[in-house]
C-alpha positions in Angstrom: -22.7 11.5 -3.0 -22.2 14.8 -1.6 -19.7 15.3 1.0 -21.0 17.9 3.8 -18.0 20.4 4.7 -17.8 18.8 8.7 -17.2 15.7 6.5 -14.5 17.5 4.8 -13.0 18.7 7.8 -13.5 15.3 10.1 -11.5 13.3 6.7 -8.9 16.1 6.7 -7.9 15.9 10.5 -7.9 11.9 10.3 -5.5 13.1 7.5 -3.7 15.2 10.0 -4.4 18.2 7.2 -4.7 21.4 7.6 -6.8 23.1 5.6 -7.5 26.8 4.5 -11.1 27.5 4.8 -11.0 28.3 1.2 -9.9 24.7 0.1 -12.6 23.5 1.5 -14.6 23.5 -1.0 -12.0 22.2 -3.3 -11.7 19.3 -1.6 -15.4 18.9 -1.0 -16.0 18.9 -4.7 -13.0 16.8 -5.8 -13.7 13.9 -3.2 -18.0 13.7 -4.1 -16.7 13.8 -7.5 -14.1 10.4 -6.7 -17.2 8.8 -4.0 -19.5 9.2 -7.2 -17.0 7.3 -9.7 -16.9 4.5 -6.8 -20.5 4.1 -6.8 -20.9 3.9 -10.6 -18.4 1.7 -10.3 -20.2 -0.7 -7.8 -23.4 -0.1 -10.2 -22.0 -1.5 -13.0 -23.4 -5.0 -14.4 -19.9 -7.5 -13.6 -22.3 -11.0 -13.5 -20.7 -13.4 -16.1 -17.7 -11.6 -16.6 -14.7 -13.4 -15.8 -11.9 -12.0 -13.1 -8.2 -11.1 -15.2 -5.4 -11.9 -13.8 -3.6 -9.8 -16.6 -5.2 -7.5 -19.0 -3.6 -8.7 -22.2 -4.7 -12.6 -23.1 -1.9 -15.1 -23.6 0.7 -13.0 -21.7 2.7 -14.4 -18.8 5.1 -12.7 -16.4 8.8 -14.1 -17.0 10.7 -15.2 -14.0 14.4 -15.8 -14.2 15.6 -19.2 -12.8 15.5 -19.2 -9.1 19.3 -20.3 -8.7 22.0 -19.2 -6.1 24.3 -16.7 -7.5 26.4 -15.4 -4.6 28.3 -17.6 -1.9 27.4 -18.1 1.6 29.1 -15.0 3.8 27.1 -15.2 6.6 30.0 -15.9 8.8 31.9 -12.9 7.5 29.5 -10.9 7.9 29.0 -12.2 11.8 32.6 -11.9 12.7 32.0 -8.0 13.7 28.6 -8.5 15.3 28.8 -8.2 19.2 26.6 -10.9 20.0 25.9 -13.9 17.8 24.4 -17.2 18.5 23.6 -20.5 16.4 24.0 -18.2 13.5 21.4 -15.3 14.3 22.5 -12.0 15.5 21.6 -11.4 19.4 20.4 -7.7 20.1 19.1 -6.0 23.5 15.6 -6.7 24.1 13.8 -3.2 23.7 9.8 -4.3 24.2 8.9 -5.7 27.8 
């Protein structure tokens, strides 16, 4: 897919870009060159192959145990606020 240069131009100010005339064509070339990968990418024959969820077979993420490691401070920590009710900090409404 070949990008037209008002293309170029329309996708660099939704960018808020500025671009030299003389990157233009840079850009023009670089981007067809990415909108062609995608759509030999959307050609390609996926039907019967099965979705990964992780590259490598047999491999699993560790997690550590989810356990409580630090006390409640919550109080603390509300003891300097200016405003605090049923536990939740009270600020000034800013959106009417």
């Amino acid at each position: 897919m070949s990008l037209t240069r008002a293309q170029i131009e329309n996708i660099a100010h939704l960018a808020r870009l500025e671009l030299e005339p003389a990157e233009i064509p840079v850009y023009q070339e670089s981007l067809s060159r990415i909108l062609d990968l995608v759509g030999d990418l959307e050609r390609a024959d996926t039907a019967g192959i099965t979705p990964m969820a992780h590259p490598l077979p047999g491999l699993t993420q560790r997690l550590r145990p989810d356990e409580v490691t630090e006390e409640d401070r919550h109080e603390l920590y509300q003891a300097c606020a200016p405003q605090v009710a049923a536990g939740l900090y009270l600020v000034p409404k800013v959106i009417e």
